[in-house]
Every structure is written in structure tokens, then in C-alpha cells.
GUTOR-573855 format. One record per residue (C-alpha): x, y, z. Coordinates in steps of 0.2 Angstrom, whole numbers, padded with zeros to 4 digits, always signed. Example, Ala and Ser with C-alpha at 12.3 -4.5 7.8 and 13.67 -1.06 7.14 Angstrom:
// residues 2
+0062-0022+0039 +0068-0005+0036 
// end
This chain:
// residues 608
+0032-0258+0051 +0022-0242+0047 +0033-0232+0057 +0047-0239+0050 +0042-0236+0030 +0035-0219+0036 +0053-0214+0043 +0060-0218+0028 +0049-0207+0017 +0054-0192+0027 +0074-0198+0024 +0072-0197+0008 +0065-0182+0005 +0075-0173+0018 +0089-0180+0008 +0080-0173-0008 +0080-0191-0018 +0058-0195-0016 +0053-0180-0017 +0059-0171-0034 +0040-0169-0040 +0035-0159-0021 +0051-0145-0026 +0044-0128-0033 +0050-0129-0053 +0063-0118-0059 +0060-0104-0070 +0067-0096-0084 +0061-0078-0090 +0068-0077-0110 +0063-0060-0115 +0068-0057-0133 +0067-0038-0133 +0055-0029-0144 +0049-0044-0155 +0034-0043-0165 +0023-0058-0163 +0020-0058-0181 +0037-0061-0184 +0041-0079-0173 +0038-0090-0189 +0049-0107-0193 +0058-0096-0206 +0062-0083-0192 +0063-0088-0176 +0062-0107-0177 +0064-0110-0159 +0052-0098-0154 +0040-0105-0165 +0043-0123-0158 +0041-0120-0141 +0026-0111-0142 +0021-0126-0152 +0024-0139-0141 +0019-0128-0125 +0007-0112-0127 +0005-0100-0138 -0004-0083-0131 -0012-0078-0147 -0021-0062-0139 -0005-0053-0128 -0002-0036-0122 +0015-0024-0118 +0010-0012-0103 +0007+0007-0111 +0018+0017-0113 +0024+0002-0123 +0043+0004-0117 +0058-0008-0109 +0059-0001-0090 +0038+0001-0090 +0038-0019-0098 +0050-0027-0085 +0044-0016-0070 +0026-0026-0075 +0036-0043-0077 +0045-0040-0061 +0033-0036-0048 +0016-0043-0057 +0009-0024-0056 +0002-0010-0069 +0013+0005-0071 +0002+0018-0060 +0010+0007-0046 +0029+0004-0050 +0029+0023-0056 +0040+0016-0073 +0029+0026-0084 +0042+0026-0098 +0062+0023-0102 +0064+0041-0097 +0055+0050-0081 +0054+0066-0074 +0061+0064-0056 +0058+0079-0047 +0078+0081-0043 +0093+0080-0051 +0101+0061-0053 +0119+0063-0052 +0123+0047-0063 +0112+0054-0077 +0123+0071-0075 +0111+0079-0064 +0097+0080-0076 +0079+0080-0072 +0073+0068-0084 +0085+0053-0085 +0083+0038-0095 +0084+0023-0083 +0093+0009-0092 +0109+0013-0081 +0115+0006-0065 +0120+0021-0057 +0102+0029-0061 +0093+0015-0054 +0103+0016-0039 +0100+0036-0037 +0082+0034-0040 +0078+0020-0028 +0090+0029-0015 +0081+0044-0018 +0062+0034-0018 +0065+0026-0002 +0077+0013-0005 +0065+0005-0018 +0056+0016-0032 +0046+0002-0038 +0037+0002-0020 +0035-0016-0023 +0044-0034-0023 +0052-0041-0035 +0049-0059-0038 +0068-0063-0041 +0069-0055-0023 +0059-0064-0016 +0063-0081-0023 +0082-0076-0017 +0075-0073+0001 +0065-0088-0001 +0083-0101-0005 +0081-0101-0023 +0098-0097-0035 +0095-0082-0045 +0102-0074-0060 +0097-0060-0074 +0109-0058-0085 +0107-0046-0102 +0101-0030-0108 +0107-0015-0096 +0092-0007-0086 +0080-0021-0087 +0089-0034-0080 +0092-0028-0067 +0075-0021-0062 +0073-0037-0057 +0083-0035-0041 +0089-0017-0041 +0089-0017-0023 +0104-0029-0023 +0120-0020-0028 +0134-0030-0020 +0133-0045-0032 +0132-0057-0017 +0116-0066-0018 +0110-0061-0035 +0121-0067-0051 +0118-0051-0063 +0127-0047-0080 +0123-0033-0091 +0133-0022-0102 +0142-0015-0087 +0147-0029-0079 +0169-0026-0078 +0165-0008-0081 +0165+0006-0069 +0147+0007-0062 +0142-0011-0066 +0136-0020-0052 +0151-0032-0045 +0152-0050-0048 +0153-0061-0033 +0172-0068-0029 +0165-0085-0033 +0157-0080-0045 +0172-0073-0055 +0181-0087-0050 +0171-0099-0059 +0171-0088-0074 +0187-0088-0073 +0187-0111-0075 +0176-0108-0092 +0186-0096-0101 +0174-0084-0100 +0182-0066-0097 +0173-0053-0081 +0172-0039-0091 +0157-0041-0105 +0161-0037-0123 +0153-0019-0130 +0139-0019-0143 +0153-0014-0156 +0146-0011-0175 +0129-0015-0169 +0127+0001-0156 +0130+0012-0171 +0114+0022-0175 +0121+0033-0190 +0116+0050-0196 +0103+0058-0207 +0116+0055-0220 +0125+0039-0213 +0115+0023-0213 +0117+0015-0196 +0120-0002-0192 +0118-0022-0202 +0126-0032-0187 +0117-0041-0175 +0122-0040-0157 +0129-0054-0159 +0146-0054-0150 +0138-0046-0135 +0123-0058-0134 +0135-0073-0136 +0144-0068-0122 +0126-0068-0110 +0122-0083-0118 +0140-0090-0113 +0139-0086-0096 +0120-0092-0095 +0125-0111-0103 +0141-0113-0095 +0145-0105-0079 +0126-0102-0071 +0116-0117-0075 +0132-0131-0069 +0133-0119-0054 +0113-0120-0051 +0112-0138-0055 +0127-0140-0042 +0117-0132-0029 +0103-0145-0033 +0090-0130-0024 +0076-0122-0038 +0084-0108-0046 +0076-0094-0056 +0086-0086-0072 +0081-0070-0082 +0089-0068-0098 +0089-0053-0107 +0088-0052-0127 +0092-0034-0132 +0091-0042-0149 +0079-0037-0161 +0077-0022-0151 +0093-0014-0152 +0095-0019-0170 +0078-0012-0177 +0082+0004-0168 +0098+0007-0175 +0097-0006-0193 +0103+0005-0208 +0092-0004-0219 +0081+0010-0225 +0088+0026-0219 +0075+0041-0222 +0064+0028-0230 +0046+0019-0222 +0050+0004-0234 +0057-0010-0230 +0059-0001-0211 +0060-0012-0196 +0057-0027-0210 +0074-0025-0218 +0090-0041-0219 +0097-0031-0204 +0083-0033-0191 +0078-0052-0198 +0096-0055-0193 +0092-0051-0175 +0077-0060-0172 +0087-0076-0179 +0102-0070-0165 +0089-0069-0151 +0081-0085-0156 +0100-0094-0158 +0103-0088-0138 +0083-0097-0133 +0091-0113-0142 +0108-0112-0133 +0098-0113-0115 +0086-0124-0120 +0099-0136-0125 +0111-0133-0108 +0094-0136-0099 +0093-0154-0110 +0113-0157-0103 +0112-0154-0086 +0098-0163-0086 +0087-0149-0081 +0073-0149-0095 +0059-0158-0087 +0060-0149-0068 +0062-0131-0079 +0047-0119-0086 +0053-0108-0099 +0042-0094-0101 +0045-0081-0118 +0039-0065-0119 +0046-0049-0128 +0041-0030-0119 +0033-0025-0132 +0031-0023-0150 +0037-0012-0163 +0036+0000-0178 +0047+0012-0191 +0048+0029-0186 +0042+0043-0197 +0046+0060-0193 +0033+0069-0203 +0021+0082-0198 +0012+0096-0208 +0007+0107-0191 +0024+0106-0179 +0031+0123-0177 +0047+0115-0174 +0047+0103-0191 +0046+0122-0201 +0062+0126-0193 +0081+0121-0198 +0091+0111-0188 +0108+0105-0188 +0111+0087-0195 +0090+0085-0195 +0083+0084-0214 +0072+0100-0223 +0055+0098-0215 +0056+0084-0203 +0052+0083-0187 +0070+0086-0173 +0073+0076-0159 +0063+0086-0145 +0049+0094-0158 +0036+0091-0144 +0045+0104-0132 +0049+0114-0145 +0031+0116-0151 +0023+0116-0133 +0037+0131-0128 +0034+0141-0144 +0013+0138-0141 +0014+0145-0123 +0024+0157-0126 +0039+0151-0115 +0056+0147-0117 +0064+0132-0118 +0081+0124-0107 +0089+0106-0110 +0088+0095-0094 +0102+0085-0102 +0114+0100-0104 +0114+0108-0086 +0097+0117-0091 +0104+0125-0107 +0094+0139-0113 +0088+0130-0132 +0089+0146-0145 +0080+0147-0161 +0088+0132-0173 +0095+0122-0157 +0084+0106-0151 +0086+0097-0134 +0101+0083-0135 +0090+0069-0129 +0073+0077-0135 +0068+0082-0117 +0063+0099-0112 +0062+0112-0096 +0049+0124-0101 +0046+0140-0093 +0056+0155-0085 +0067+0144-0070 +0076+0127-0079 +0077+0121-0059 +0058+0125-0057 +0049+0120-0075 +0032+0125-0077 +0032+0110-0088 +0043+0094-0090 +0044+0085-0108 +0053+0067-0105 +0052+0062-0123 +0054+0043-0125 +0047+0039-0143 +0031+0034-0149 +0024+0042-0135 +0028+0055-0122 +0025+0061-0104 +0022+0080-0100 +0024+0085-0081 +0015+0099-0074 +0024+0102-0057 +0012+0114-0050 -0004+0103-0056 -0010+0120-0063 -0027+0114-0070 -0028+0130-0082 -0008+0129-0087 -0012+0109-0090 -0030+0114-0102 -0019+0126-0113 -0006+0111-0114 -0021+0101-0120 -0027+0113-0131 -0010+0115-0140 -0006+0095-0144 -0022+0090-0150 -0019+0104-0164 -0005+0095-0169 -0006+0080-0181 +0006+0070-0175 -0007+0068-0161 -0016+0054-0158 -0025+0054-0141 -0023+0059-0124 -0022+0054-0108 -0023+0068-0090 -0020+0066-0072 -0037+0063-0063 -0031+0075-0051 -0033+0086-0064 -0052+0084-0068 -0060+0079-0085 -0055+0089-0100 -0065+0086-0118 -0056+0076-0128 -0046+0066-0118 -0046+0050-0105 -0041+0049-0087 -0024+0043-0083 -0035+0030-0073 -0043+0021-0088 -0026+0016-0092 -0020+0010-0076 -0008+0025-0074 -0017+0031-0058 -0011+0021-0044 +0004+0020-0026 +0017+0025-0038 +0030+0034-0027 +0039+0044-0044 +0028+0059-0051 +0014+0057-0061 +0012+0065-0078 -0001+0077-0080 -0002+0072-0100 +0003+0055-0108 +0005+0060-0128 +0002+0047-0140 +0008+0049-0157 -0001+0046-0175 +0003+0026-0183 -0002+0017-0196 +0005+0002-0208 +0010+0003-0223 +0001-0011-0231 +0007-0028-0227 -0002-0044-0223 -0001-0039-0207 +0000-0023-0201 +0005-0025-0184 +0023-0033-0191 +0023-0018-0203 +0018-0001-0191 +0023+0017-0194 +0023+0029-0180 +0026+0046-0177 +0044+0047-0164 +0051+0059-0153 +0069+0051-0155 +0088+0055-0161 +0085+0042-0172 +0079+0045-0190 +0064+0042-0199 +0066+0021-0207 +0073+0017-0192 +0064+0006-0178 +0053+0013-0161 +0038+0010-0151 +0031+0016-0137 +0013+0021-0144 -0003+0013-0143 -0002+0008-0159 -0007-0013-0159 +0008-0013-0166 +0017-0010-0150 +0004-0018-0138 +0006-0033-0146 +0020-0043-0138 +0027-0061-0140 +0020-0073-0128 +0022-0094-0125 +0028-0106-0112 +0034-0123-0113 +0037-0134-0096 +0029-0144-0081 +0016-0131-0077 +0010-0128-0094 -0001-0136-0104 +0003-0144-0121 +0001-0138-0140 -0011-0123-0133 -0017-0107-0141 -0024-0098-0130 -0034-0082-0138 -0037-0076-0117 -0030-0059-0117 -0013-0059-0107 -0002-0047-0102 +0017-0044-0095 +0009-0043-0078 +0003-0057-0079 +0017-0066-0082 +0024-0059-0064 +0009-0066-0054 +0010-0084-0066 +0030-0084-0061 +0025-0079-0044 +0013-0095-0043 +0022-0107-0050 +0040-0102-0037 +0023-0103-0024 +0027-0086-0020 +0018-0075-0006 +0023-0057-0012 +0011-0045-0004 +0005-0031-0015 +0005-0013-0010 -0004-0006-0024 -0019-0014-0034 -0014-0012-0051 -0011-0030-0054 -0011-0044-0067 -0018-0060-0064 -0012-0079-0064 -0011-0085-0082 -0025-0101-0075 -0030-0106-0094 -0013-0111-0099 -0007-0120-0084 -0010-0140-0081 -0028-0142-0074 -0031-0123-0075 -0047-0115-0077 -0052-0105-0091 -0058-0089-0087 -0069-0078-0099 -0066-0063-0107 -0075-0047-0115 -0070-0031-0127 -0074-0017-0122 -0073+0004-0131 -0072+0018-0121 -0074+0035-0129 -0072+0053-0122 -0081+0067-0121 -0077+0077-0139 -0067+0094-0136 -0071+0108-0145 -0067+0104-0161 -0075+0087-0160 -0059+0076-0156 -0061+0062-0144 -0048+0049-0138 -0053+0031-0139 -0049+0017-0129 -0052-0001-0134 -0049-0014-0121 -0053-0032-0114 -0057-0037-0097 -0054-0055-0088 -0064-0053-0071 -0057-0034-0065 -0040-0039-0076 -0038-0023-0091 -0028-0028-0106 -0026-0011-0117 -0025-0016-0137 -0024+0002-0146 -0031+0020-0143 -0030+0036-0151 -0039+0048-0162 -0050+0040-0172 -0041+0037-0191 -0024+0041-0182 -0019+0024-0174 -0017+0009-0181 -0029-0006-0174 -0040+0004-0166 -0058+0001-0166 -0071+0014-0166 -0085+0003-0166 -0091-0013-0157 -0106-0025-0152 -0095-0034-0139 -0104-0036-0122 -0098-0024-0111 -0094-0009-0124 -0099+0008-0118 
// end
């Protein structure tokens, strides 16, 4: 008779009926792009707020430095620090010319071409590590990542044929997208919903120095994702009846607070303005629209849904008493502001060398003419740069291609001049120079395939007086955009501190947990709940989130400042950071009075 009931145990979970509570959970990854933690109220983002509520809420959470999208998602994606995935900001230097970024040295990877060149280029995979939607796909799972062009498909950039992986970005239709399945655009076809996704319209309009940009949401754009997300991909998954795994993609606020017209030229009201409010209530509309398909396919209770945003953000300001370049004129940039490029244009006028655009076929730049996307070739040969500016914002990378130590010293010497400085970070390789940190304090020194940058520039931040400053940063911006407008990027807390909560099976209930957290983390958590055996290639990595899971242990935690050795002129860079076990979390660094959140000064155990 044991026999007998034993035999029908197995039949049933063959047949999938007993054994529903033995099948790995699925998983969706909401990532609301560039949200401020500060901001997820019940006024502004409701959902948000409720399920961090009812599930956790990670009250002491961190955005990889350089606190940009690609760098964020690479972290999300693999479960490893940057010095290993090589994504050290939205735009590298490569080494060679990508021919979907038009050939230029230094391109800005939220493309689908460009991620294809470069990990054709990095041996097939310029990550150098595994993606958890990958390996979920290889494991059985259904996978999707739909959204935001560049980082949704990080997650499975090695898959380009639309096959196995659902992906839908602002491509998708469009020439370079990558394709939809035939299925897949057949089933598209039963909802109504069109192949080709809508464009950003009104909302992609950044404006001028003397045209406000935009005040629309991404709205149309987002509703189509969400569209796509509620109606076509969770009946297909739920129809499959095997786990699935779905990243969605907010642009929103992001793209909104970079381009909101709200405060053009002007600190105040910033990122805080009608405009970007009206994109954190779009990205937290498209949470509620999964959560409730999730509710009517009857998918809630078998689903973790994990929040997070990349990073935080800030309102640029484009002001500088010491730059060179801001003493110049410039086409369409306002008397005495800083142009889009005034970090190569300061560092090619200090060494004496002249500058060429990357993004214009290696242009020579004249007096009066700055770099179209604010990155710079500098010395005598545009195809071999003695140094290589990739500007990406509130922080920037400087390459020195023949790790010149002397050549890298006089670099040194020249930004920490500047005021719009505010700490810096050298290659290891290229020994200790006063005032600054290693790359490797920061986790930038590890397997990464893509070339490392000599210097990491962080630029000057502060608040400008609200309750809390980290919803109401300012920072200095290498950027197209203008000052009142939104970026991050710096190491400002500002922009470390992210959005982080989970709701679902695996997570505990009505938790705050104050345990430092990261967007690495949240690879190896997602990695452990799919049980997932992803091998790691590089040791940069984050850890399992045990404190906020069901049964979890709560690990313990310490603060810690790192200073450096003063330069002449008695500058030091900073560092504060936690540790869980060997886990880093980086909350702010800088010069000392020239970032915002930065501690000079603690009694934590484990300071130094």
C-alpha cells in the first residue's frame, strides 16, 4: 500500500499538481529608473510605498559608482561590482572604433547595435560574466525584459535572434532592434498591441539654454511596455505553466528629470519640479498594472516582485570659477557656464595639447567649439590619444592608453585644481599619487575585459536646503543638458542612494531592514531564489540579501572612512563605506566640503 501512495506522489508532481510549493518562484525585476528613495511616499508613488510596506523596505541601499544605468544593470544582472563587468559608466572608451556608434572611440552603450559590436569585439560577451536571465533561460524558465533601451537588454545581450528571450525596448520594429519571435508577434498581434513600440514623442525633448525642455511623462511609451507586459507576456507565461523571470524597465523618472523644463537655468525647483513628480506617478502606475495582471492570472502568491531604481539623482549645475573652458564662449552655452565637454577642454588647454571629437570622426575642436557629446581625443594623433575623456555626467573617466605614470601625475595635478572637483580615483597600476584613492577601494580594479580608466573624476555636489538633501542634490555635470535639469553619476549620497523593497514568497513581511544593500546584491538574491548555479569569474561580488528573506539570518554591519594621503596642497579624497563580511557598500566620497553626505569623521568600529 506504501508503494502504491508513494507512486502516486511522484504522478502528481510529474504532472505538476502536488508539487507547486517544490517549483523555484518566479521573479519580477521592476526597476523604476533613476528614483530617489526619498521620493516613494503614499503621495508619490503609492504603490511603491505599499509594497515595501507589506514586504521590505531596504532603508540603507546603494547604486554602484559611477552611479550610472549600464554600470547599475550590469551589477543587477550578473550579481558583480563594476571592476568585473568592465560597465564603468553609460559611455566607455573602447580601444577601437564601434561602427554602430559611427566609429567613435567612446560610445554611449544604451544601443543594440553598440552592445552587439562591443561584446562581438570583447569575445562574444564584454560582461565576461553570466547573466541570470541567461542562465534561468538555459535553465527552462520563460524570460522577458522589456523597457528602457541599453539596460534591458544587458540582461541577455548575447541573445540577438528573439528566439528564446522576449525583449522590447525602444527599438523594437525599428531597424537595429532586436527581432521578435514569429510567435511572439503573432500573439501581439491577438491583443491589439502593434510590433513596432511608440517613440518617446514630447517627452524625449531636452530644449535649449533658451527653450525649456519637456512637461510630459513617458507615458505613451511606458504604456505600451506595460501593455505588452500585462497582456501578451504573463498569459503566455502563465500558459506555459514552467517559472518565468520578467525585467521591466521604467525609464521614467529618469528620462523625465533629465530632460523636465521646469526650471531651465535655474537650481530651484530642479529635479523637484510638477514635470518629474509626474514621472515617478507614471513609473509607479506601470508597478500597479503588473502587480494587478499578476492578481488575474493568478500568479501573485507563486511571484517575488523585487523594486529597485539604479541610482539616485540630482540637478545639474554648470558653474565653476577655475575651468578654462567655462571663461570661454560657446555657441548656444550661457555667458560663463560650463559647455558640454569642459573637462577635455580644460585638461587639453592645461597640457598643452589639442583637442579632437571622437563623436565627429576625430574633428580637430578649435577655440569656441566643444565636443558634440562632451568626450574628448587629446593629444597630437585622434586614432592614438594620449588621453581619452568619456564624459557621462556627474562623474567622468579619463583614459591613459600608454599608462604613462608621469602623463597620468600631470592629469592629477591639473583636476584637483579645478573646483568642480571633488575627489579622485587612479589605476593601481599606476601606483599611489597624494591626494587621491586607488581604483581598487572602489571595487573598479578587477577581470574586466574593456580598458580600465587611469582617473575616475568625481564632480562637486551639495543640496540646496531641503528636509532631505538626498531628494534635493546639486551637482556639478559634464552634459548637453543644461543647468536645472536632472543627472547623476557622482558620489554624491544623492546618487548612491537607490530605491530598494521586495514583496513575495521569499521575503519577509512589513520589514525595514537598515543592513546596507546594494544592486549586486540583488543579482545574487534573484540568483538564490531561481536556485541558480552561475559561476563567477571575477570576485567583485555582492552577496545574498539573507536578512530579508523568510528564515534568513541577519548578518552584521560596520562603517568605515578611508582617507588619502594629502597632495601638495593638502587635498585628500575620502571614502566612506560599510562592510557586511568582505561585502563593500560605497555611500559618498569626495573632497572634504565638496560632496554632499560625505563624512569626514567617525567612531564606527572599523574606521581607519
Amino acid at each position: 500500500m506504501r508503494r502504491v501512495i508513494v507512486a502516486c506522489l511522484v504522478g502528481l508532481c510529474a504532472s505538476g499538481a502536488a508539487c507547486a510549493e517544490t517549483r523555484p518562484h518566479n521573479v519580477i525585476l521592476f526597476v523604476a529608473d533613476g528614483l530617489r528613495a526619498g521620493m516613494v511616499n503614499p503621495q508619490s508613488a503609492p504603490t511603491m510605498d505599499r509594497l515595501m510596506k507589506t514586504g521590505v523596505r531596504f532603508t540603507n541601499t546603494h547604486s554602484m559608482f559611477p552611479t550610472f544605468t549600464m554600470p547599475n544593470a550590469t551589477a543587477m544582472a550578473t550579481g558583480h561590482m563594476l571592476g568585473d563587468t568592465g560597465q564603468f559608466g553609460n559611455t566607455i572608451y573602447t580601444a577601437f572604433p564601434v561602427p554602430g556608434a559611427g566609429d567613435s572611440l567612446t560610445p554611449f552603450l544604451e544601443s543594440d547595435p553598440v552592445l552587439g559590436d562591443v561584446d562581438e569585439h570583447f569575445a562574444g560577451n564584454y560582461l565576461n560574466e553570466e547573466t541570470i536571465l541567461k542562465a534561468t533561460r538555459a535553465k527552462g524558465f520563460s524570460t522577458a525584459s522589456i523597457g528602457k533601451l541599453g539596460p534591458s537588454l544587458v540582461f541577455d545581450h548575447t541573445e540577438r535572434t528573439g528566439q528564446y528571450n522576449i525583449h522590447i525596448d525602444d527599438s523594437t520594429g525599428r531597424a537595429g532592434g532586436i527581432p521578435l519571435g514569429d510567435a511572439f508577434r503573432a500573439r501581439l498581434k491577438e491583443v491589439n498591441l502593434p510590433d513596432q513600440a511608440p517613440t518617446r514623442g514630447a517627452n524625449g525633448q531636452a530644449g535649449t539654454a533658451e527653450t525649456p525642455g519637456t512637461v510630459a511623462a513617458n507615458v505613451e511609451q511606458q504604456g505600451y511596455f506595460a501593455a505588452v507586459a500585462t497582456k501578451a507576456v504573463l498569459p503566455l507565461f502563465k500558459a506555459r505553466q514552467k517559472p518565468f523571470v520578467l525585467v521591466f524597465w521604467s525609464r521614467d523618472p529618469d528620462g523625465t528629470q533629465h530632460n523636465q523644463g521646469d526650471s531651465l537655468g535655474r537650481l530651484v525647483p530642479g529635479i523637484n519640479g510638477p514635470t518629474s513628480l509626474a514621472s515617478i506617478r507614471n513609473a509607479d502606475d506601470n508597478l500597479a498594472a503588473l502587480q494587478a495582471a499578476l492578481r488575474e492570472q493568478g500568479l501573485a502568491e507563486t511571484t517575488d516582485v523585487v523594486l529597485t531604481s539604479d541610482h539616485g539623482f540630482s540637478t545639474i549645475s554648470k558653474e565653476s570659477a577655475t575651468s578654462f573652458a567655462a571663461s570661454q564662449t560657446y555657441k548656444g552655452v550661457p555667458a560663463k557656464q560650463l559647455p558640454p565637454g569642459f573637462l577635455a577642454i580644460d585638461l587639453a588647454h592645461d597640457l598643452g595639447m589639442t583637442l579632437f571629437d571622437p563623436d565627429a570622426k576625430g574633428a580637430k575642436l578649435d577655440a569656441g567649439v566643444f565636443p558634440s557629446r562632451a568626450n574628448g581625443l587629446i593629444g597630437s594623433d585622434p586614432a592614438k590619444p594620449d588621453v581619452v575623456v568619456a564624459a557621462n555626467g556627474g562623474s567622468d573617466l579619463v583614459y591613459v592608453p600608454s599608462n604613462d605614470k608621469a602623463l597620468a601625475r600631470k592629469v592629477v595635478e591639473a583636476l584637483s585644481r579645478q573646483d568642480y572637483v571633488s575627489g579622485l580615483f587612479v589605476s593601481d597600476s599606476l601606483g599611489a599619487i597624494p591626494g587621491t584613492l586607488p581604483l581598487s577601494s572602489i571595487a573598479l580594479n578587477g577581470s574586466a575585459l574593456t580598458p580600465m580608466p587611469a582617473i575616475v573624476v568625481n564632480f562637486r555636489s551639495f543640496s540646496t536646503g531641503c528636509a532631505d538633501p538626498t531628494t534635493c542634490g546639486v551637482e556639478v555635470s559634464d552634459t548637453t543638458l543644461q543647468q536645472g535639469q536632472g543627472m547623476h553619476g557622482s558620489f554624491a549620497r544623492s546618487d548612491t542612494r537607490n530605491v530598494m523593497g521586495a514583496v513575495g514568497p521569499s521575503f519577509r513581511g512589513g520589514l525595514e531592514s537598515d543592513i546596507p544593500a546594494s544592486n549586486a546584491d540583488l543579482g545574487k538574491t534573484i540568483a538564490r531564489i531561481l536556485d541558480l548555479d552561475i559561476p563567477n569569474k571575477g570576485k567583485l561580488v555582492g552577496r545574498v540579501l539573507t536578512e530579508a528573506m523568510v528564515n534568513g539570518a541577519k548578518p552584521a554591519a560596520q562603517k568605515h572612512i578611508r582617507r588619502s594621503e594629502p597632495d601638495a596642497a593638502g587635498i585628500v579624497t575620502v571614502l566612506n563605506y560599510q562592510t557586511v563580511g568582505e561585502t563593500r557598500y560605497f555611500d559618498a566620497a569626495g573632497y572634504p566640503g565638496r560632496t554632499l553626505g560625505l563624512i569626514e569623521e567617525t567612531h564606527a568600529a572599523g574606521g581607519h
